[in-house]
Each structure stands twice: as structure tokens, then as C-alpha cells.
C-alpha positions in Angstrom: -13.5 -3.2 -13.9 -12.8 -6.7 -14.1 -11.0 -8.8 -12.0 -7.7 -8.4 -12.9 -7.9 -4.8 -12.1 -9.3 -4.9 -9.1 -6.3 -6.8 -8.2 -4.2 -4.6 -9.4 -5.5 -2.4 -7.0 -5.8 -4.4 -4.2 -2.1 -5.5 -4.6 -0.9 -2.0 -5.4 -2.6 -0.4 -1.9 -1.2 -3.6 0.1 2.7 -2.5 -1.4 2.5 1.0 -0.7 1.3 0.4 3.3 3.7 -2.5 3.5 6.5 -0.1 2.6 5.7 2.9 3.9 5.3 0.5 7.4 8.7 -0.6 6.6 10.0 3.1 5.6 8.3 4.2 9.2 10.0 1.0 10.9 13.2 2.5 9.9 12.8 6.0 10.5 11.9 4.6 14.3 15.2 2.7 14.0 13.4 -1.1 14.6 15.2 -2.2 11.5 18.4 -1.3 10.5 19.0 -0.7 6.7 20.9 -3.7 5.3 17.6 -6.0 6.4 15.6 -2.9 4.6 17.2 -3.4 1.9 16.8 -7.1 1.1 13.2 -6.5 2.4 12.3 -4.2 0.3 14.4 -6.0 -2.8 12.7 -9.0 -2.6 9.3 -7.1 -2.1 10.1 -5.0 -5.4 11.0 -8.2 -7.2 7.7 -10.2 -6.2 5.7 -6.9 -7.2 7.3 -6.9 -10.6 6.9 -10.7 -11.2 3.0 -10.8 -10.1 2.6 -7.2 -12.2 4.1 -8.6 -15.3 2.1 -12.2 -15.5 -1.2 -10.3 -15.3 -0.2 -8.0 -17.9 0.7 -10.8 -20.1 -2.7 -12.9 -19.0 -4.2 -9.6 -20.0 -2.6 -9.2 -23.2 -3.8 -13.2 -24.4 
């Protein structure tokens, strides 16, 4: 495994806590679901942006 990848990984575990925090936060009614929303938006955005430049940087 090379850097990269590890990563990946690292990244990958950090998203699923951070929203299944955010998916418990909810569920306990500490956020309501219009700031879920934009959280989780944003978060989903960020993920794809990251994911996409090391699969490019991979690919050259």
C-alpha cells in the first residue's frame, strides 16, 4: 500500500464516524435537519473534491 491509499483509508473511516456522529446528533434531536443538511452537503462535496484529485495524481 502506498501512501495514497492509506489515505484513502484514513479519510474514508474519518467520513463515515463524522456522519454517522452527525446521523446520531440528529436522531438525539441536537441538530435539526436543515443545518444537517448543509453539513452533510458540504462534507459530501469536500469528500468528492479530495477523492477525485488523488485519483487523478494517481492516474499521472
Amino acid at each position: 500500500m502506498d501512501g495514497k491509499t492509506k489515505f484513502v483509508l484514513v479519510f474514508s473511516v474519518i467520513w463515515m464516524v463524522l456522519a454517522a456522529g452527525l446521523f446520531a446528533a440528529v436522531l438525539m434531536k441536537q441538530l435539526d435537519k436543515e443545518t444537517f443538511k448543509i453539513v452533510f452537503a458540504v462534507g459530501f462535496v469536500v469528500f468528492s473534491i479530495i477523492t477525485s484529485i488523488l485519483t487523478w495524481s494517481r492516474k499521472t
